[in-house]
C-alpha positions as CSV (number, residue, x, y, z in Angstrom):
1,X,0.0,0.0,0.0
2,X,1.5,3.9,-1.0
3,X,1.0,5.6,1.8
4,X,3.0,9.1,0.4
5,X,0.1,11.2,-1.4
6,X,3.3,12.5,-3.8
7,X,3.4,9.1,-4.8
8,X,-0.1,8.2,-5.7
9,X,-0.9,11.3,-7.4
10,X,2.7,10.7,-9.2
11,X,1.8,6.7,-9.9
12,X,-2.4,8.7,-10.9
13,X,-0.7,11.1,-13.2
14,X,2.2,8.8,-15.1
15,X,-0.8,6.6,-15.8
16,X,-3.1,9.2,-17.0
17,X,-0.3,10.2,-19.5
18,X,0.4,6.8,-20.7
19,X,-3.5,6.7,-21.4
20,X,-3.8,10.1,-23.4
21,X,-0.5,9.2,-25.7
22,X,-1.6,6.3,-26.3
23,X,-4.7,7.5,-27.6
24,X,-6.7,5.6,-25.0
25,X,-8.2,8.4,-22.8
26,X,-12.3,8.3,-24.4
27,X,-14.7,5.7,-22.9
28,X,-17.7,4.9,-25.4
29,X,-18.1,1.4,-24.8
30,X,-17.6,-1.3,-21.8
31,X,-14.8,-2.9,-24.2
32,X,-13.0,0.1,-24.4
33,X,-13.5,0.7,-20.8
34,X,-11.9,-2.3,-19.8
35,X,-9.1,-1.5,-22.3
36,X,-8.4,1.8,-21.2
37,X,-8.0,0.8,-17.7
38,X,-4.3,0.6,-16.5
39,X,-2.9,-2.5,-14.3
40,X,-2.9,-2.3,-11.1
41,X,-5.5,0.4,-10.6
42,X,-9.6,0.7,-10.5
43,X,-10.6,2.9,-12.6
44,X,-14.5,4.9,-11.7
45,X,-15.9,5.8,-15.5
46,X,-18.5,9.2,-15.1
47,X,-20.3,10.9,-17.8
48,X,-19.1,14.1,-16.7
49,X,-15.8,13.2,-17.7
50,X,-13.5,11.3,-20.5
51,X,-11.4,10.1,-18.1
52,X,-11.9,7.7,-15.7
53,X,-11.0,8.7,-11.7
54,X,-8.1,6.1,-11.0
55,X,-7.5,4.2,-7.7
56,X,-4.4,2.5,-6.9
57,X,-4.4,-1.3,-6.1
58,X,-4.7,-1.5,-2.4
59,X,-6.3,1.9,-1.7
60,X,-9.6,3.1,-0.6
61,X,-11.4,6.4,-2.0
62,X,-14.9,7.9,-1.3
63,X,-16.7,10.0,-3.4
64,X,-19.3,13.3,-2.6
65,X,-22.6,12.6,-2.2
66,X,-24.6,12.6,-6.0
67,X,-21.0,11.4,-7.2
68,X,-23.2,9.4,-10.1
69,X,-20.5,6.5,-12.0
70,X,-21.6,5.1,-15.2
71,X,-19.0,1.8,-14.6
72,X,-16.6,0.7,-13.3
73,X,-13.0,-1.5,-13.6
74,X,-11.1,-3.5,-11.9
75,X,-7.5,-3.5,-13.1
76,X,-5.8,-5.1,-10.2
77,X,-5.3,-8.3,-8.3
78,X,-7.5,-7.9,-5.4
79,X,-11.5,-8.0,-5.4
80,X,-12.8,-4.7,-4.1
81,X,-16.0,-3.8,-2.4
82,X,-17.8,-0.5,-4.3
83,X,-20.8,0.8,-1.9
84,X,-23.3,2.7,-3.5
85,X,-26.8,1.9,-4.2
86,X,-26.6,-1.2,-4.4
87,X,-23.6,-2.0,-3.0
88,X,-21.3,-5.0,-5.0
89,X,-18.4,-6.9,-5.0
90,X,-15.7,-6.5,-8.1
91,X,-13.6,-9.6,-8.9
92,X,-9.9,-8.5,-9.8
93,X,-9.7,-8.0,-13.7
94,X,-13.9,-7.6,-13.5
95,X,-16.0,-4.7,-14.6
96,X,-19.2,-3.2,-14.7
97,X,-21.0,-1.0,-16.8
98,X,-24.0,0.4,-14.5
99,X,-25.5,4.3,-14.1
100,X,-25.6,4.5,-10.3
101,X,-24.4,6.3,-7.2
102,X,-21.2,5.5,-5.7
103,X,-20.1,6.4,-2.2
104,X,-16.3,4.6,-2.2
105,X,-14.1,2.0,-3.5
106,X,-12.1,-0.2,-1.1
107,X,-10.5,-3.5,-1.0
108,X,-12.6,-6.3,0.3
109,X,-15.5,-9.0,-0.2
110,X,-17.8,-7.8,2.1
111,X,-20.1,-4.7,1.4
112,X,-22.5,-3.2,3.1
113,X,-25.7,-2.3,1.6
């Protein structure tokens, strides 16, 4: 787990750029999606936005209330628990594609409703 926020935002940023030279920053489908997530982090797909909100493997975020996700990604190795309504469980390399509010992202199996 990175526990220095210097090094998150640095790890966020490097693989925001990797995405938008590579041409992989839009999201118009759930393939692409899936494709534009990077390894090793979970990435939170909006409508407000072409780029998805990334979370490194291993970290928790929450979101404002009305924070509204249109799908979500799971490019790590560890399941993850995203509470919303309803909350779910995400598999490690699983996604779903689902308009819905979303309250935080954390590693885990068990989620609470």
């Amino acid at each position: 787990m990175i526990k220095s926020n210097f090094m998150r935002g640095s790890l966020a940023t490097l693989a925001a750029t990797v995405m938008a030279v590579t041409g992989l920053s839009g999201v118009s489908s759930a393939s692409t999606e899936a494709a534009t997530c990077p390894l090793f982090f979970v990435c939170v797909y909006t409508a407000s936005s072409s780029h998805p909100q990334l979370i490194l493997e291993g970290e928790s975020e929450t979101f404002p209330p009305g924070f509204i996700m249109t799908g979500i990604t799971n490019g790590t190795t560890i399941d993850y628990c995203v509470g919303g309504n309803p909350s779910f469980s995400l598999r490690a390399g699983g996604q779903v594609t689902n308009t819905q509010p979303l309250r935080s992202v954390g590693p885990g199996t068990r989620c609470a409703s």
